[in-house]
N, C-alpha and C positions, 0 to 999 in steps of 0.2 A: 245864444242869440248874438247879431253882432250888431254893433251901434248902426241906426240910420244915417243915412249919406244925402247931402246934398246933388242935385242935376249935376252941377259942375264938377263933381265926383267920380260920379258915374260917368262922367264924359271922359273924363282922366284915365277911368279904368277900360275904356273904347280904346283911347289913342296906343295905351299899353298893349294893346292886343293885334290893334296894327302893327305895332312894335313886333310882337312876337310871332304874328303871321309874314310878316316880310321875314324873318330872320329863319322860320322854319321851311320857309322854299326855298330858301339856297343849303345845296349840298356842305353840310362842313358846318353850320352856324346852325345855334342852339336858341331855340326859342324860352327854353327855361333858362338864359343866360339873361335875358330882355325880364322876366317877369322877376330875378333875384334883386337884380341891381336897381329896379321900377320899386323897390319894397314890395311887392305883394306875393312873393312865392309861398312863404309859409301859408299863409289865408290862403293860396290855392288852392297847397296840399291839405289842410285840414277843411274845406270849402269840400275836396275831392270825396275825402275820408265820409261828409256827411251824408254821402246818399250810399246809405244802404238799408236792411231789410227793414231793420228798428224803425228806421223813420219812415219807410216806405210804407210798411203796416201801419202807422199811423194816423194816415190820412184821411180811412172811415169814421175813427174816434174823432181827430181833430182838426181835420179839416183841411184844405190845398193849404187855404192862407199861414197856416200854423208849418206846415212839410215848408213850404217856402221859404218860409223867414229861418227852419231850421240849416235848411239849404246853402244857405244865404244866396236864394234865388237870381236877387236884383245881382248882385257882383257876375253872379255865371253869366246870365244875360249878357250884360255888357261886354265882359269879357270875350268872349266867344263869340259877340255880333263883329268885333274888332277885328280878332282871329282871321275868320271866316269873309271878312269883307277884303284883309290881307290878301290872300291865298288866290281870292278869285281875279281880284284885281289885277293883281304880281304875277300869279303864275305861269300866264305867257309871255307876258314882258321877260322877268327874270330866265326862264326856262329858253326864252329866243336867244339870250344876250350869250349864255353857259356854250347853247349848243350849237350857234351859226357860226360861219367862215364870215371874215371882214370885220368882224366886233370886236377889235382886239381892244384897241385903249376900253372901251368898254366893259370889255371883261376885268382887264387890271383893275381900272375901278370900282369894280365893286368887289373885286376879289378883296383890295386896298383899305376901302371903308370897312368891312368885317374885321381885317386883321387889325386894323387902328380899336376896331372895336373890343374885340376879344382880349388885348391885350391891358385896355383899361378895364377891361373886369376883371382879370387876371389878377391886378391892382389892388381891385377894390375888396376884391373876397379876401385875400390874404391878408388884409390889414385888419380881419373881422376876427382874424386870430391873435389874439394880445399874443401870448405865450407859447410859443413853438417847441413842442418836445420831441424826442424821438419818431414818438408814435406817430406823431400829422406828418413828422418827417417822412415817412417809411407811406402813410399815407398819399401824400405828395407824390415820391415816387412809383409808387403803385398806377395811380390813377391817372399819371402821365403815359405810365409804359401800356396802359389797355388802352388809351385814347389814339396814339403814336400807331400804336397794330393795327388800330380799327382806319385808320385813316390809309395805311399803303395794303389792306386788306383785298385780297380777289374778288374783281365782281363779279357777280353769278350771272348767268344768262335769265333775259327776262322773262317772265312767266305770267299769265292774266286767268291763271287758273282760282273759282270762287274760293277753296279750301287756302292756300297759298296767299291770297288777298287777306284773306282775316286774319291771319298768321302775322302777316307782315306788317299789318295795321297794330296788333299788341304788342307785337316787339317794338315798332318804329316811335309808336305815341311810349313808350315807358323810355326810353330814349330821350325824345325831344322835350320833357321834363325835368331833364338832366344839364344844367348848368356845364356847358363841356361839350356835351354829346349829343351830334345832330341826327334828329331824324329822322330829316331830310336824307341824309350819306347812307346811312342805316338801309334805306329806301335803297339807294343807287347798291350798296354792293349786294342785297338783298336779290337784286334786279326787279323792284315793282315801283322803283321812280318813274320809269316812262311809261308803263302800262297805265299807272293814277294819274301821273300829269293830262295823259293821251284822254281820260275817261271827262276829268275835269273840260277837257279842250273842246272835246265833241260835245258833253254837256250845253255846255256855255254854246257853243256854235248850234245845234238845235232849237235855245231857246230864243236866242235874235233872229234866227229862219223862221220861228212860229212853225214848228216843224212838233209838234207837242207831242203825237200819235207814237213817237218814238222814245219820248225821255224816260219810259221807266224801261227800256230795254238798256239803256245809256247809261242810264242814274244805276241801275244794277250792281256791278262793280265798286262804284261810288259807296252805296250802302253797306256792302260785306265787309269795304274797307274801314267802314267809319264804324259800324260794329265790330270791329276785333280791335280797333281804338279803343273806345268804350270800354271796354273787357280788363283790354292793356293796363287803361289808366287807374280804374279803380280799383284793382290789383295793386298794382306798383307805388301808388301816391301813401299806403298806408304802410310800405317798407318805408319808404322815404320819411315820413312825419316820423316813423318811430326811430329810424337814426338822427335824425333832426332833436328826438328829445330827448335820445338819452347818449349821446354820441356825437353831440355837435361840432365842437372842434375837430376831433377825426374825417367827420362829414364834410367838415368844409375845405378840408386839406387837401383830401381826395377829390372835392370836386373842381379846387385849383388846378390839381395835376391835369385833371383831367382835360381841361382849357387850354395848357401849357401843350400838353402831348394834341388836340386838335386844331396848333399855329401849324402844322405840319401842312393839313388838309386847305388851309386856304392862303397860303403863301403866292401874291401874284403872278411872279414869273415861274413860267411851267412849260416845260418839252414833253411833247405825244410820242407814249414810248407804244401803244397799242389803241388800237381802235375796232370798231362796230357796228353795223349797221342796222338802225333803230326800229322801230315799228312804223314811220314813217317813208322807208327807205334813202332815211340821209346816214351821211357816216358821222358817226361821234364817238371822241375820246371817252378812253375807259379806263384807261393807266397813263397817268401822267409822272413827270418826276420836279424837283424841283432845280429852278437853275438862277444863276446870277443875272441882276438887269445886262449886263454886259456882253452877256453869254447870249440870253434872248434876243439882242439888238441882232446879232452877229447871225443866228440861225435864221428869223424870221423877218425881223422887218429893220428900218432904217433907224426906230425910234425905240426906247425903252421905258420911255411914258415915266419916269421917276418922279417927275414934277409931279405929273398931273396924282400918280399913286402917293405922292408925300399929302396933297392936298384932301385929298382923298382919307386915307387913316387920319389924318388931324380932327378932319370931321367926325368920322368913327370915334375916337377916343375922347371927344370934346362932347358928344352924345351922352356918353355914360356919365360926366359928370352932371348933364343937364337930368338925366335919369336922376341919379345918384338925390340930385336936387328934390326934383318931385318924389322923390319916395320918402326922405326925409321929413317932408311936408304930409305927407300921406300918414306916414307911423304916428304922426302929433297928433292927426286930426283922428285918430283908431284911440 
């Protein structure tokens, strides 16, 4: 059972999930990075762990309110309304700013606030290791060199086939779990970023048309995906908790690496080495490389936006210690 929480708690554990809904619609950034440095990752993945059969059978004997509290119902809730209000919010915002022509300082910025981000968690996980041995060593580099592959990895062409959707929904959520490892990118090189983005978009555009007679044809896709979610997470959260207990330094080593090898993926300045044309029929980069502000000014535009990208990560990284803060606060009050 877990202690009762006050409203303002639960409020807390909303804003978290905003937290980690904006940071899991951008390709390259890890929403399980938002919920480690927030304090509540563990409680997620043992929160994860508790729905299964044991308690599920339970319910005739003992009742919702009892599955609930085993649950720890109220924290999913919140969590998850947080998520979820992210995602729908963000998603075309962020997904406009990624994939239009003219958005440039815009993109450096946000590209800028993640990597300011990433790198103060980088920070923060590795100081969770008193004693550095061989083994986190070797860890470390491991979990840098898979995140580093994953990040200049081939993108697949996109696919909106129902089997292929559920697929990419258990891989992508066991992923975005993953302090490091977005799975969001997961998504892109997958190629079912644009196909979920698109489904989400038409969603949302339906339901402001009052256009209703169509949404479960819409929502379709939407469901397959969020069912092979589902599947993904409760699967994968119970690998996780058990290197979490019996393995934790190694665990956190590797999941530093794994942070360090995805600064790759969202380094601001960036040259379009190959492109694509979407399901929209716009063209969008697919392979980018990385390059000096220098370099950038000289190819593309007159400006290299540094200022604005220095301001930019400041806030990113000044974030996590304000995380850092409320998690701290959070762990006292558990």
């Amino acid at each position: 059972m877990y202690k009762k929480r006050s409203f303002l708690s639960y409020l807390g554990i909303y804003l978290r999930g905003l937290g980690m809904g904006a940071a899991d619609v951008v390709p390259g950034v890890s929403g399980g990075t938002i919920a480690f440095i927030s304090g509540i990752y563990e409680e997620l993945l043992n929160t994860i762990k508790a729905f299964n059969i044991s308690n599920i059978k339970s319910i005739p004997k003992e009742g919702v309110v009892s599955f609930w509290k085993k649950v720890n119902g109220t924290f999913v809730l919140a969590l998850f309304a947080g998520i979820a209000s992210s995602i729908i919010s963000l998603a075309s915002i962020i997904s406009g700013i990624l994939e239009q022509e003219g958005q440039t300082g815009q993109k450096i910025g946000l590209w800028s606030f993640f990597f300011g981000l990433i790198v103060a968690s980088i920070l923060y996980i590795a100081k969770q290791i008193k004693d550095w041995s061989l083994k986190e060593i070797m860890g470390l580099i491991i979990g840098g060199s898979i995140a580093f592959y994953v990040t200049i990895a081939q993108v697949a062409d996109n696919s909106e086939s129902t089997l292929f959707l559920f697929f990419a929904g258990a891989i992508a959520i066991s992923a975005m779990i993953l302090p490091g490892i977005s799975g969001s990118f997961i998504l892109v090189l997958l190629g079912a970023y644009q196909p979920v983005m698109k489904s989400i978009k038409e969603l949302l555009s339906l339901l402001k048309n009052g256009e209703y007679g169509e949404l479960l044809t819409a929502s379709l896709p939407i469901i397959v995906f969020a069912s092979g979610c589902i599947v993904g997470l409760l699967s994968f959260s119970r690998i996780l908790s058990f290197l979490f207990k019996n393995y934790e330094k190694l665990t956190l080593a590797t999941l530093t690496g794994f942070m360090i090898g995805s600064l790759n993926k969202i380094w601001p300045w960036k040259e379009v080495l190959d492109t694509r044309i979407n399901s929209d029929g716009k063209l969008i980069p697919t392979v980018t490389g990385n390059i000096t502000p220098s370099t950038f000014q000289n190819m593309y535009t007159m400006d290299s936006f540094v200022p604005y990208a220095i301001g930019f990560a400041v806030l990113g990284f000044a974030l996590v210690f304000g995380l850092e803060y409320i998690g701290n606060k959070f762990k006292n009050e558990k």
